[in-house]
Residue frames relative to the residue before (quaternion, step in Angstrom):
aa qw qx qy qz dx dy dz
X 1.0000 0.0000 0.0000 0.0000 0.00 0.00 0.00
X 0.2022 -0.7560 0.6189 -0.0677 3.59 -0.80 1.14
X 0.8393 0.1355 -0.0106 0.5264 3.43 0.26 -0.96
X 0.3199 -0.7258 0.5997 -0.1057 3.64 -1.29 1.65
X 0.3246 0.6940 -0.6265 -0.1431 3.44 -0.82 0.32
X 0.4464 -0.6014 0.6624 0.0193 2.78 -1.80 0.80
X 0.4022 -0.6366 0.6077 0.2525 3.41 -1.98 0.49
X 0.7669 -0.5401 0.2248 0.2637 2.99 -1.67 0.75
X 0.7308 0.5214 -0.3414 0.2783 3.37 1.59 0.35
X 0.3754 0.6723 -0.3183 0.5529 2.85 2.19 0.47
X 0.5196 0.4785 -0.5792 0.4068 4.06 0.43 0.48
X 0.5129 0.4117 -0.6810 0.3220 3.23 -1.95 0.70
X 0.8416 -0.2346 0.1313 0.4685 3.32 -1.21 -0.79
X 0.4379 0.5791 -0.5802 0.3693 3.93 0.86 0.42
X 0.7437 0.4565 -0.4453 0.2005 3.90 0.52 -0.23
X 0.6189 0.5701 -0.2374 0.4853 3.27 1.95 -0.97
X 0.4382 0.6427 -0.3174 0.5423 3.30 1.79 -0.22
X 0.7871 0.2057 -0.2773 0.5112 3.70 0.16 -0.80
X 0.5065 0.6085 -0.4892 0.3658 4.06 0.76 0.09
X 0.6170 0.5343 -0.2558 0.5181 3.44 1.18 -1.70
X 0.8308 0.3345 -0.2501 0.3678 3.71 0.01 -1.26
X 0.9070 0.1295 -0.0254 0.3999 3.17 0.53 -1.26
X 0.6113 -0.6717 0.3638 0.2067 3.22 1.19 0.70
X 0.4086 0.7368 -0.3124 0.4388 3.45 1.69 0.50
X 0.0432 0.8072 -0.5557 -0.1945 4.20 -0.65 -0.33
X 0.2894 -0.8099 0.5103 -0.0001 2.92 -0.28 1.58
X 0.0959 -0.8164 0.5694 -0.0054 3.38 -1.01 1.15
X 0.1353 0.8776 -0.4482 -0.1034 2.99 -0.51 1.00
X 0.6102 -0.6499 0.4454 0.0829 2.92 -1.83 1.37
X 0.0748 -0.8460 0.5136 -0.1224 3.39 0.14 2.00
X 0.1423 -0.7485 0.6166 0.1982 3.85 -1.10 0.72
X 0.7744 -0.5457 0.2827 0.1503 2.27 -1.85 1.39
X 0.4953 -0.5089 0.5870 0.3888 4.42 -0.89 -0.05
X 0.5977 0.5227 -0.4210 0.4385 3.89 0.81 -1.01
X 0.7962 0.3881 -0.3077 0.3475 3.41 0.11 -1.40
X 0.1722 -0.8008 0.5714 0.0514 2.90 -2.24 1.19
X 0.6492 0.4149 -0.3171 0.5530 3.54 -0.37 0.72
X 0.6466 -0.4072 0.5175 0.3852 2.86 -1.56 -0.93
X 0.0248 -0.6502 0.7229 -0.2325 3.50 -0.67 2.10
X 0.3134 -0.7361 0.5820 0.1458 2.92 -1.81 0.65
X 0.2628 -0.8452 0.4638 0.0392 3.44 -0.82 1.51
X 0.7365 -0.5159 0.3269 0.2909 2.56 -0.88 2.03
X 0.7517 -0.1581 -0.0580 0.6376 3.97 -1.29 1.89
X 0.4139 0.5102 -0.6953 0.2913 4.00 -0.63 0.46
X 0.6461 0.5802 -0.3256 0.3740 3.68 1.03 -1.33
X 0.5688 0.5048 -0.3877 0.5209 3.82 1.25 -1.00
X 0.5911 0.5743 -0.3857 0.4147 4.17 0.49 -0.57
X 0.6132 0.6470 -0.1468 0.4288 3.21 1.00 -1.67
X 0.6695 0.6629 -0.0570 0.3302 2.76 0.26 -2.00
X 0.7425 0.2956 -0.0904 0.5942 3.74 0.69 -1.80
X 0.4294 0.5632 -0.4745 0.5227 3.95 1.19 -0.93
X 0.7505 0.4719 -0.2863 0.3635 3.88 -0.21 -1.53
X 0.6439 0.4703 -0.3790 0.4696 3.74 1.02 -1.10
X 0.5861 0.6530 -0.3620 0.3147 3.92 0.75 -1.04
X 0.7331 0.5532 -0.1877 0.3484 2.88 1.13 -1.85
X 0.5023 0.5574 -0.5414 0.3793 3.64 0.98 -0.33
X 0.7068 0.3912 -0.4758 0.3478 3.86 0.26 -0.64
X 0.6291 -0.5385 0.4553 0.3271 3.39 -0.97 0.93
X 0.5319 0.6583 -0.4012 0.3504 3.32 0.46 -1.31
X 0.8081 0.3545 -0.1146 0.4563 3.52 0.05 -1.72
X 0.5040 0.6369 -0.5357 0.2310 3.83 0.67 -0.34
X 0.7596 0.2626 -0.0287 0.5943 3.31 0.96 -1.22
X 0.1683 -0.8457 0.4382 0.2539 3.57 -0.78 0.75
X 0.3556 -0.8113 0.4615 -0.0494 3.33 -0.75 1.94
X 0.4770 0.7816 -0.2806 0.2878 3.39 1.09 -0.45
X 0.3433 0.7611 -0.4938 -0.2428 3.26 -0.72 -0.58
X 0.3190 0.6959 -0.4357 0.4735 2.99 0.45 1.62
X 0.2561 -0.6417 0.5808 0.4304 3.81 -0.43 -0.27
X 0.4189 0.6598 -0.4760 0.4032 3.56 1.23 -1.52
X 0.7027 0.5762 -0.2289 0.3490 3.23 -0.67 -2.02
X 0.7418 0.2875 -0.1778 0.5792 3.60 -0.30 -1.21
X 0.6433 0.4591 -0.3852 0.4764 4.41 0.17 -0.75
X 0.6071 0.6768 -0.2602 0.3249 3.74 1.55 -0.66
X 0.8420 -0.0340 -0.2561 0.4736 2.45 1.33 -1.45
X 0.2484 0.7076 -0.6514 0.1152 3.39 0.40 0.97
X 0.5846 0.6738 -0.2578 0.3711 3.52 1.51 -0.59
X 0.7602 0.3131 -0.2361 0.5180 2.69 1.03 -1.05
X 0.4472 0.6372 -0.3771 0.5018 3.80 0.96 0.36
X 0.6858 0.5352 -0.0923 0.4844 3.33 1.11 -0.80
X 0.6447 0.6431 -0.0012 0.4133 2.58 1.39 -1.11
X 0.6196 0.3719 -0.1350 0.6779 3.12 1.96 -1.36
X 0.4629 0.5930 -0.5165 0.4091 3.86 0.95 -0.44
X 0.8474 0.3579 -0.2126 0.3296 3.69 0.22 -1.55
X 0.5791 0.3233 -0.5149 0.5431 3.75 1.09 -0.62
X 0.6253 0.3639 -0.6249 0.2934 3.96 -0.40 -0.13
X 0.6311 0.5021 -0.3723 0.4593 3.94 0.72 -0.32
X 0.7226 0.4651 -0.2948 0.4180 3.43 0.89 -0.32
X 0.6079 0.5253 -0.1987 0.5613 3.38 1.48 -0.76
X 0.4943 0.4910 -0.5506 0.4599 4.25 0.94 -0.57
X 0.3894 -0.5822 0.6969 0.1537 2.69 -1.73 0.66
X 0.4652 -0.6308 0.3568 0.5083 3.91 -1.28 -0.24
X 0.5919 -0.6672 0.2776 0.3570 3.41 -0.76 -0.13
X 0.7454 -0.5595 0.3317 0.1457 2.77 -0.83 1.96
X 0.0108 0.8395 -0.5266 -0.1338 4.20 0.58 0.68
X 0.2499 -0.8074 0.5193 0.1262 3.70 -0.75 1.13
X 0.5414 -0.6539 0.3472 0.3985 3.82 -0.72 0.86
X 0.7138 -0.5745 0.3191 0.2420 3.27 -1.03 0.39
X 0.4417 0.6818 -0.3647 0.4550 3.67 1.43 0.07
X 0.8483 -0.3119 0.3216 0.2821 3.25 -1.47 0.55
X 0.2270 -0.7316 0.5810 0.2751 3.32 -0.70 0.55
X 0.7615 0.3547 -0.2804 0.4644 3.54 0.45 -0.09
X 0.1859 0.7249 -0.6163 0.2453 3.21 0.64 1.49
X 0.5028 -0.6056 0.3961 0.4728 3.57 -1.18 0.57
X 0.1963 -0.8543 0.4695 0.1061 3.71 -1.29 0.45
X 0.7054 -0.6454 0.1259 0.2645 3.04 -0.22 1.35
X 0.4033 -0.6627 0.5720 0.2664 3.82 -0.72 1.11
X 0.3588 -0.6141 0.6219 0.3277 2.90 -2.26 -0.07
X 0.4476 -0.6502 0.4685 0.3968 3.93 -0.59 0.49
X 0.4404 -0.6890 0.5329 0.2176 3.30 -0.89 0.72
């Protein structure tokens, strides 16, 4: 990982910070004074987006921990279930074009 982005409340010394230490280049993704309402800003949705995938595990909805460990656990291990279910789908199976409520075959007793 090379490149980081960040929201617009993370500028000052958090970008020259992650260059020096970790060798990272943090960009951060600042809205405009023009814009009104509610606009999406350009990669916030990819943040969202993975935040929303976490949240399905119960675990993480509500923070129970009291550890960081604990909670860094199970974001892993939340993650963790995200990719083997993506790795394990199969493709989709393409069914003929007939009726679904054809009759379907018995077993002989």
């Amino acid at each position: 990982m090379t490149l980081v982005w960040a929201d617009g409340g993370y500028t000052g010394r958090l970008v020259t910070w992650a260059k020096e230490k970790l060798q990272l280049t943090l960009q951060i993704v600042k809205r405009s004074d023009d814009m009104t309402g509610s606009v999406v800003l350009p990669r916030r949705w990819v943040v969202e987006r993975s935040l929303g995938w976490l949240m399905r595990s119960r675990r993480l909805v509500r923070d129970f921990e009291a550890l960081p460990a604990s909670s860094e656990a199970f974001i892993y291990f939340s993650a963790s279930m995200l990719m083997a279910r993506r790795l394990a789908r199969t493709t989709a199976v393409s069914r003929p074009l007939s009726s679904p409520r054809q009759a379907r075959p018995t077993l002989a007793a």
